[in-house]
C-alpha positions in Angstrom: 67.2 114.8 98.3 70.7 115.5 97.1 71.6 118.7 94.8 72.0 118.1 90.9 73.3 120.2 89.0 71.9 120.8 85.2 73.3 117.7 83.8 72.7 115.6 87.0 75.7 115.6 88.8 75.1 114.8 93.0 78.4 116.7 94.8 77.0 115.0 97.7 77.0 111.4 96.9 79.8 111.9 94.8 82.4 113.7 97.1 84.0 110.2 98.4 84.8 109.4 95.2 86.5 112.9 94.2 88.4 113.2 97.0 90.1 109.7 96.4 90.2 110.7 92.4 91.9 114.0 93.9 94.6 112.1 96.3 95.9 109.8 93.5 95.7 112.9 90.9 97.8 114.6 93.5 100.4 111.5 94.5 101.0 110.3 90.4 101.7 114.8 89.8 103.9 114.6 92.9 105.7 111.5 92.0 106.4 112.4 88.2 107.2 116.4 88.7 110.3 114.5 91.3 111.4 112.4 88.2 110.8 115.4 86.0 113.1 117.7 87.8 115.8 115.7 88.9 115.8 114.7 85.5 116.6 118.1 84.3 119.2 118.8 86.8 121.1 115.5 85.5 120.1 116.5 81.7 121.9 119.8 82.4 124.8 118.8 84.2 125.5 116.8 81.7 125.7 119.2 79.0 127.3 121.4 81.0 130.2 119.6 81.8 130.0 117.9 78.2 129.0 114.3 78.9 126.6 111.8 78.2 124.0 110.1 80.6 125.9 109.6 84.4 124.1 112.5 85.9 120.6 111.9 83.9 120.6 108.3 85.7 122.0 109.3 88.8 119.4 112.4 89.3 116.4 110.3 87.9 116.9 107.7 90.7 117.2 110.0 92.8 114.1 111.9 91.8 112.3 108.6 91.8 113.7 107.8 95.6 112.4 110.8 96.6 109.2 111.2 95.0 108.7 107.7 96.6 109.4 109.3 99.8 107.4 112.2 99.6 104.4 110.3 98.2 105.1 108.0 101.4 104.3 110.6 103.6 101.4 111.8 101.7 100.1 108.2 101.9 100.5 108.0 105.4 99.5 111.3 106.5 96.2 110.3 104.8 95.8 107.3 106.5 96.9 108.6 110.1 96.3 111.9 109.9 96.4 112.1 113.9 100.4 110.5 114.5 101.4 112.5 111.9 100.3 115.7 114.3 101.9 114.0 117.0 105.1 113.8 115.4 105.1 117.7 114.4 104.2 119.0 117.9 107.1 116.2 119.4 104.7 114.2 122.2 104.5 110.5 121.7 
């Protein structure tokens, strides 16, 4: 028999579940904190050097390229967890 709390929550049966809610809480905060901080960078460097939008578009692709990247390898490292240990300690 599984453990319930008060209102009748199982952590047992429900851990698969949470862990997945947990990965794509984790990749959607990852990918949007990229945008959001490349987008500041571009929003400041424009109005530092007194000029509108070239750096807010060129730093928000970039912050989507490498959120994209970085939630790549968070993606993968989930699904392979064991080449991704291979690639770290350099043996093929």
């Amino acid at each position: 028999m599984s453990r319930k709390n008060k209102r009748g929550f199982s952590y047992k049966e429900n851990r698969p579940w949470m862990e997945n809610l947990q990965l794509v809480m984790q990749l959607g905060l990852t990918m949007a904190g990229c945008i959001m901080l490349c987008f500041f960078i571009g929003f400041y460097l424009d109005k530092w050097m007194g000029i509108k939008g070239p750096f807010i578009v060129i730093f928000t692709v970039l912050g989507i390229i490498g959120g994209g990247v970085v939630v790549y390898r968070q993606i993968m490292e989930v699904i392979d967890p064991d080449s991704h240990n291979e690639e770290e300690n350099g043996n093929d």
